[in-house]
Legacy VTK file of the C-alpha trace (Angstrom):
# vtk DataFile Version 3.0
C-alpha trace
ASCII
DATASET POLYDATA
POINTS 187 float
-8.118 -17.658 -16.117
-7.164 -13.881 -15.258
-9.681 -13.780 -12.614
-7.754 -16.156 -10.678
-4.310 -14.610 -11.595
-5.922 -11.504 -9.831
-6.787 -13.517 -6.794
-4.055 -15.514 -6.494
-1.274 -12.427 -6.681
-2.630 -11.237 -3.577
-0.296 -14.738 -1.750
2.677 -12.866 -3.169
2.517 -10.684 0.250
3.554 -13.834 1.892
7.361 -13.212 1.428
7.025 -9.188 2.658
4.616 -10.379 5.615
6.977 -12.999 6.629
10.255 -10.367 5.889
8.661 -8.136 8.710
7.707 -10.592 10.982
11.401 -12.031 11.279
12.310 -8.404 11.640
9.896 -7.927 14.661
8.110 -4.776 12.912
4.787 -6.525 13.308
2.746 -3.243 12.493
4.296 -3.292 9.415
3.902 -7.209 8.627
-0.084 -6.748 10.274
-0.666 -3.722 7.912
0.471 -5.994 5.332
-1.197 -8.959 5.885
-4.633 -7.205 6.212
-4.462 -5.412 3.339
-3.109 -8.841 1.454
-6.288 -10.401 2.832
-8.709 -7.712 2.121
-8.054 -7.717 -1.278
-8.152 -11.191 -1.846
-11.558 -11.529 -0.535
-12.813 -8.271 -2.735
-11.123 -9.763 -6.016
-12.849 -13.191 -5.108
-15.962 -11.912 -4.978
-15.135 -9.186 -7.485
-13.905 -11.883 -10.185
-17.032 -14.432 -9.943
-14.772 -17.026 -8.622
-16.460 -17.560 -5.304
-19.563 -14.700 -4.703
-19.401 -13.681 -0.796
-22.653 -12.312 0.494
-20.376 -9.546 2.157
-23.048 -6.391 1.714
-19.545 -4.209 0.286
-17.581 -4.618 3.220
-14.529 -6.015 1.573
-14.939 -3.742 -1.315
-14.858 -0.882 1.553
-11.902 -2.763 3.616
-9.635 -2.965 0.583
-9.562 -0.174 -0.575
-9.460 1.609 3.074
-6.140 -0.863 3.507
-4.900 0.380 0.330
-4.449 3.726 0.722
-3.673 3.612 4.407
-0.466 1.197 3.033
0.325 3.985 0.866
0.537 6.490 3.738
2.030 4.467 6.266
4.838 3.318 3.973
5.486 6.381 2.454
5.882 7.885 5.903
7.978 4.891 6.941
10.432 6.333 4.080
10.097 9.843 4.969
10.436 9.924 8.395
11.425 5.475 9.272
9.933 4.646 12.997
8.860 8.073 14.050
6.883 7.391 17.273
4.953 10.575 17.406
2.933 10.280 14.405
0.298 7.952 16.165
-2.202 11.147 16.307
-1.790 12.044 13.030
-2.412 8.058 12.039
-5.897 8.569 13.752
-6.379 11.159 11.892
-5.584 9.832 8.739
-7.283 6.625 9.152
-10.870 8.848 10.408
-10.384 10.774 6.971
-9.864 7.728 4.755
-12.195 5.796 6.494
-14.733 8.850 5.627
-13.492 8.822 1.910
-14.054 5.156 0.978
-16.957 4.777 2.845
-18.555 7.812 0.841
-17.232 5.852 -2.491
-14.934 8.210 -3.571
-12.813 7.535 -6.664
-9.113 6.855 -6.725
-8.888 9.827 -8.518
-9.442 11.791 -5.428
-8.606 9.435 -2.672
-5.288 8.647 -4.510
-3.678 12.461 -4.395
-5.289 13.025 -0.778
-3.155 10.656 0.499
-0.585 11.963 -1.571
-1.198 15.236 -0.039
-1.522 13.818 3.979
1.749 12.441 3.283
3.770 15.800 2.468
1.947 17.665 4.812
2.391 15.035 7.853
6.108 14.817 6.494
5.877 18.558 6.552
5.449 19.200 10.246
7.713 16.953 10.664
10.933 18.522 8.610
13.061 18.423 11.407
13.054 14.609 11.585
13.171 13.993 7.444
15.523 11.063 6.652
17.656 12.672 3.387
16.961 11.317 0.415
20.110 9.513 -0.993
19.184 9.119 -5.096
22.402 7.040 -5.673
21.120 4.371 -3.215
20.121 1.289 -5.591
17.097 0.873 -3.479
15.294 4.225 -3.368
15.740 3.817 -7.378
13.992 1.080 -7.352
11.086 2.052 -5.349
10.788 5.412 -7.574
10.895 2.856 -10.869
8.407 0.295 -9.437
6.525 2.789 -8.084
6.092 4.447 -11.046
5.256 0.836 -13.048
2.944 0.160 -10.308
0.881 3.241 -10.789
0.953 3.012 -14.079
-0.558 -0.874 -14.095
-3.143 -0.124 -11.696
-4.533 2.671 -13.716
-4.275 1.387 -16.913
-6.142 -1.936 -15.333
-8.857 0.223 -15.215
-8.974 0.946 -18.906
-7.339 -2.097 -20.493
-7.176 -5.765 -19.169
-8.438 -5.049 -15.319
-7.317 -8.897 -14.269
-3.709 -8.941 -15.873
-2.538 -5.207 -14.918
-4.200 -5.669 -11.792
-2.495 -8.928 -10.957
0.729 -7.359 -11.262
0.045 -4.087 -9.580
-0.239 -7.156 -6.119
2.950 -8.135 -7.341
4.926 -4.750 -7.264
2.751 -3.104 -4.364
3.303 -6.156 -2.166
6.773 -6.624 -2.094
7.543 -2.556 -2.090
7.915 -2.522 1.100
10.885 -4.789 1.197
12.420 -2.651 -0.556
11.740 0.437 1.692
12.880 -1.180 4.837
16.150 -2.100 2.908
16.416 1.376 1.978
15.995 2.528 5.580
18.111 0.158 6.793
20.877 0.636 4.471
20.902 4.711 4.957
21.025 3.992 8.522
24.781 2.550 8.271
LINES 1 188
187 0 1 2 3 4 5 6 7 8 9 10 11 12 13 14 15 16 17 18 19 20 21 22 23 24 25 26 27 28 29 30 31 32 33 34 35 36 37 38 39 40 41 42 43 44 45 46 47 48 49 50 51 52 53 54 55 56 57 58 59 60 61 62 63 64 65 66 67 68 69 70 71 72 73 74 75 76 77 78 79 80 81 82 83 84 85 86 87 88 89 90 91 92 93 94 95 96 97 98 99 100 101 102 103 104 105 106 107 108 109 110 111 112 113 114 115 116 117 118 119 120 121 122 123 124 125 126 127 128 129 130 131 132 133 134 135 136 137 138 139 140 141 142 143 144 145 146 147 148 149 150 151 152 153 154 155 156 157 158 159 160 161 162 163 164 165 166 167 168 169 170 171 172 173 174 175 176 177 178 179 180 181 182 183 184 185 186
């Protein structure tokens, strides 16, 4: 039963995919949406619900989605639509790419994204959107972020299926919550 609860949270992307697309941000909604997908294929074969000949390459696609969410939302909040950063994106996506394909843990993947984050947002000081922490929303990114990390890494130890499921519940619909925050610092 919990291997399909881990499969089947991966549809819960449907209401952030479909959020984007009415917004016309359809990098956001595609990022989304692939990384949705991704996953549910590796947890499918990953759970013994359905095995997919697949050699690793939705292993490798997930988790290169994954992170590159991470990044790309986390820069969304740091800096919202910032057109210049398409190099740096490149870059970013070459290094990751490079990192899961060599199977590096989260352990180390995790905090270099971490890291390309503040530096990118680094270079880019001048064009930092302040952080407001009375907004309602940036608190609750910073709280479900926070549970979310804490589910996906204690998946690992305890009951991978449950904690798993609802780290796809919190990590999809995050970024709701960080266009809302955008959007409402903008006013």
């Amino acid at each position: 039963m919990s291997g399909y609860f881990v499969v089947l949270t991966n549809f819960c992307s449907i209401p952030c995919i479909l959020y984007y697309q009415y917004n016309k941000k359809n990098f956001y909604s595609l990022q989304i949406l692939l990384n949705s997908l991704f996953s549910f294929l590796h947890h499918l074969n990953g759970s013994g619900l359905k095995h997919l000949n697949d050699n690793g390459i939705f292993d490798f696609l997930d988790g290169l989605y994954s992170y590159l969410s991470i990044y790309i939302f986390s820069i969304y909040l740091f800096l919202s639509n910032h057109d210049e950063l398409k190099t740096e994106l490149y870059i970013i996506k070459t290094i990751l790419v490079s990192l899961v394909y060599l199977s590096f843990e989260t352990i180390i993947i995790l905090p270099t994204v971490i890291f390309m984050v503040f530096f990118i947002t680094g270079i880019h000081y001048q064009k930092i959107n302040k952080l407001a922490f009375n907004n309602f929303y940036l608190i609750m990114i910073i709280f479900l972020n926070i549970a979310d990390i804490g589910c996906f890494f204690a998946a690992v130890t305890y009951e991978y299926n449950y904690l798993h499921g609802i780290h796809h519940l919190i990590a999809f619909n995050l970024p709701i919550l960080v266009d809302k925050y955008i959007l409402s610092e903008s006013n």
